[in-house]
C-alpha positions, 0 to 999 in steps of 0.5 A: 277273093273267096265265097261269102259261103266260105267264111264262117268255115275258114273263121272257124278253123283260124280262131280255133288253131291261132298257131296256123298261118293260112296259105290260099293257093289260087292257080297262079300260085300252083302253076309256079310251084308246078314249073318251079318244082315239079315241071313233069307234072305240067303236061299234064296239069294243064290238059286236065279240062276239068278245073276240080281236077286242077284242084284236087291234083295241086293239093298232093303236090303241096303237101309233098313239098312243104308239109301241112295240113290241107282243108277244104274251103267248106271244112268247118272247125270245130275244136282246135287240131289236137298233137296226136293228129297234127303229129302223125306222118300223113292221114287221110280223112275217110267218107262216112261208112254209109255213104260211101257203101250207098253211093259207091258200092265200096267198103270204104273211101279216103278223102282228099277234103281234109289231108295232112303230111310231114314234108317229102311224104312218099306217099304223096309222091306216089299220088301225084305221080298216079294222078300227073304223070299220065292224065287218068281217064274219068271225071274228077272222081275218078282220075283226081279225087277220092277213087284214085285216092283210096287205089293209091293208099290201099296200094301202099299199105301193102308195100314195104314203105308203109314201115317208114313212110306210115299213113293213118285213115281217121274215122269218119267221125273226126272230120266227115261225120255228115252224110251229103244233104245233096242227096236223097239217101231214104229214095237210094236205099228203096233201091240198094237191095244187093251189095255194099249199098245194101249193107250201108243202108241197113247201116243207116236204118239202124241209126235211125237215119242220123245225118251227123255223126259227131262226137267229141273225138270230132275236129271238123265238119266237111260241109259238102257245099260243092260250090265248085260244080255247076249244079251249085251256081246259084249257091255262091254268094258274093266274092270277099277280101280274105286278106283284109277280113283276117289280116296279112299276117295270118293269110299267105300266098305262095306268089306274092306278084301272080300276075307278072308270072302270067307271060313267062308261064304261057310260053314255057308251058304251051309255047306259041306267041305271046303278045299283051292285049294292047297289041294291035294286029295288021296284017297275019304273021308270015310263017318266017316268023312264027317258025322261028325258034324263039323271037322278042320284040324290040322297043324303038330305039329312040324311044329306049336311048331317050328313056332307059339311056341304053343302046336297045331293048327287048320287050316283052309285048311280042315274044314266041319263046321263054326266059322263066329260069332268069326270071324266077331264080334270080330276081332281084329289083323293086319294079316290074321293069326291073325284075320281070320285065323288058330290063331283065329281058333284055340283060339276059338276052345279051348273056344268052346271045354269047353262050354256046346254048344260042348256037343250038337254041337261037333267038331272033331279035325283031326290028321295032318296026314289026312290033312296036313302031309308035313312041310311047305317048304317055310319056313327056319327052324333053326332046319334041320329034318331028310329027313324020317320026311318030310312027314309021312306016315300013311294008314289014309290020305286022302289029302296033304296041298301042301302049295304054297306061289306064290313070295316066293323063300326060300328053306328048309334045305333038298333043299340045 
């Protein structure tokens, strides 16, 4: 789901360009390729407070990984990407001269709004290792975007990988040919009197204060819309289905199951305790259990033989430790409870209890009792319990899995 703000722009770009397939990377799709391929990076990744920081560092991992161009949402095509750009071995867009003088007091800025690569760039290695390996202080600007950017390429024109890694700046004119229309650039020159802002001014003077400076070598329009910032709140327009706007063929994601990444990503990344919101907390969690080194729930064991017909099951309602590695690298099944869930859970507890790794690394498999001590009521069971054993009830319990199936209408034996 995108802004309604953004659809003309990305209409524009995929009707002009009908060979590209159009890949939207929400945060759950960079948060996996961080884990799955660039886990140095996560630290930091995750302590950035600033969601644009978010944004501007996953876009130089993307293009480092898999090659491609790279587009802001508020670039408009307007004439389709002709061989010569789309053949280069990386390029940068580069801010209007003027405005770049203006606003920053610098000769010149590259711009992450619109960037392209082959795969494996070291010019794009190069940037996410300035940006991730070590949080930057400073805004968005600074630490992620432009600033840092235009540092890291005026860097490596000068080094002796430029020969085999080259890296071209477009002109302005080719995607930024706009002067930003959220700033008052007549009201900024009255006071640029000394320096680079003076030059851009006289600059701007000269043309006669054209805002757009497109040409026929111009491709796209960076259209400054800056819906990300607080100041544009009130901009954004209603949210809508990209994929069913312009058909699943065209528009892809890099996680096809975003959600079901969610658990096993929090615990690796920010360790702690996991428990699903339908978990109920009765009493606090005493430090033998919050200081072990990994623990799982346990579903109730009349419930896992009645059901999956198997002797326990791990379940991942509760759990202070993480299993990604099974999970994303070998997932094979149809359902949730198959691939992601408590049956892979459970299986590769099972192996991981027999390694030499248990030895150093333990996990401790909880009682039912602590966590999940109720049946599960959305299921018809063809054997009725008595009403006593619906829940037990033991002094260690320290949550109840409540269990909710939203749509599901099924009632117990003991309900009729």
């Amino acid at each position: 789901m995108v802004y309604e703000n953004y659809r003309p722009m990305i209409s524009s770009c995929l009707k002009l360009n009908p060979n590209w397939t159009y890949y939207l990377w929400r945060d759950s799709d960079a948060r996996a390729l961080i884990f799955l391929h660039y886990p140095q990076y996560m630290k930091t990744y995750m302590r950035f407070n600033d969601n644009l920081q978010r944004s501007d560092a996953i876009r130089y991992i993307i293009l480092h990984r898999f090659g491609g161009i790279y587009l802001d949402m508020d670039v408009e095509c307007v004439r389709p990407f002709h061989p010569a750009l789309t053949r280069q071995a990386a390029f940068l867009d580069q801010e209007r001269v003027e405005q770049t003088r203006i606003a920053w007091g610098r000769q010149f800025s590259a711009m992450n709004s619109l960037m392209g690569s082959v795969p494996g760039h070291k010019f794009f290695q190069a940037m996410s290792d300035r940006v991730l390996l070590r949080k930057l202080p400073g805004d968005a600007y600074s630490s992620t975007g432009p600033n840092v950017l235009t540092q890291v390429f005026q860097r490596f024109r000068n080094s002796p990988a430029i020969w085999n890694w080259p890296v071209h700046l477009l002109p302005p004119s080719v995607a930024s040919p706009l002067m930003d229309p959220n700033r008052n650039w007549r009201q900024l020159c009255r006071y640029a009197r000394y320096g680079w802002g003076s030059r851009g001014c006289r600059m701007l003077r000269a043309k006669k204060w054209r805002m757009d400076d497109r040409n026929g070598g111009t491709v796209a329009v960076h259209r400054f819309l800056h819906l990300g910032y607080g100041f544009a709140v009130r901009q954004r327009k209603s949210l809508f289905n990209l994929t069913k706007e312009f058909g699943s063929a065209r528009v892809n994601f890099y996680l096809r199951r975003p959600l079901l990444f969610t658990y096993i990503y929090f615990l690796t990344t920010a360790s702690g305790i996991y428990l699903d919101m339908d978990v109920e907390c009765l009493q606090p969690f005493p430090s033998s259990l919050t200081r072990q080194a990994a623990f799982l729930d346990q579903e109730r064991l009349e419930q896992t033989r009645i059901f999956w017909r198997r002797d326990f099951s791990a379940m991942n309602s509760v759990m202070g430790s993480a299993m990604a590695d099974r999970v994303l690298t070998k997932n094979t099944g149809t359902s949730a409870f198959s691939t992601t869930g408590p049956k892979v859970l459970t299986e590769f507890f099972k192996e991981y209890k027999e390694s030499p790794t248990s030895w150093i690394w333990p996990v401790a498999l909880l009682p039912p009792s602590v966590a999940s001590p109720l049946m599960d009521e959305s299921e018809k069971l063809e054997v009725a319990l008595p009403e006593s054993q619906k829940a037990r009830q033991f002094g260690f319990r320290l949550g109840r899995h409540r269990l909710p199936h939203a749509g599901v209408q099924k009632l117990a034996p003991w309900q009729r």
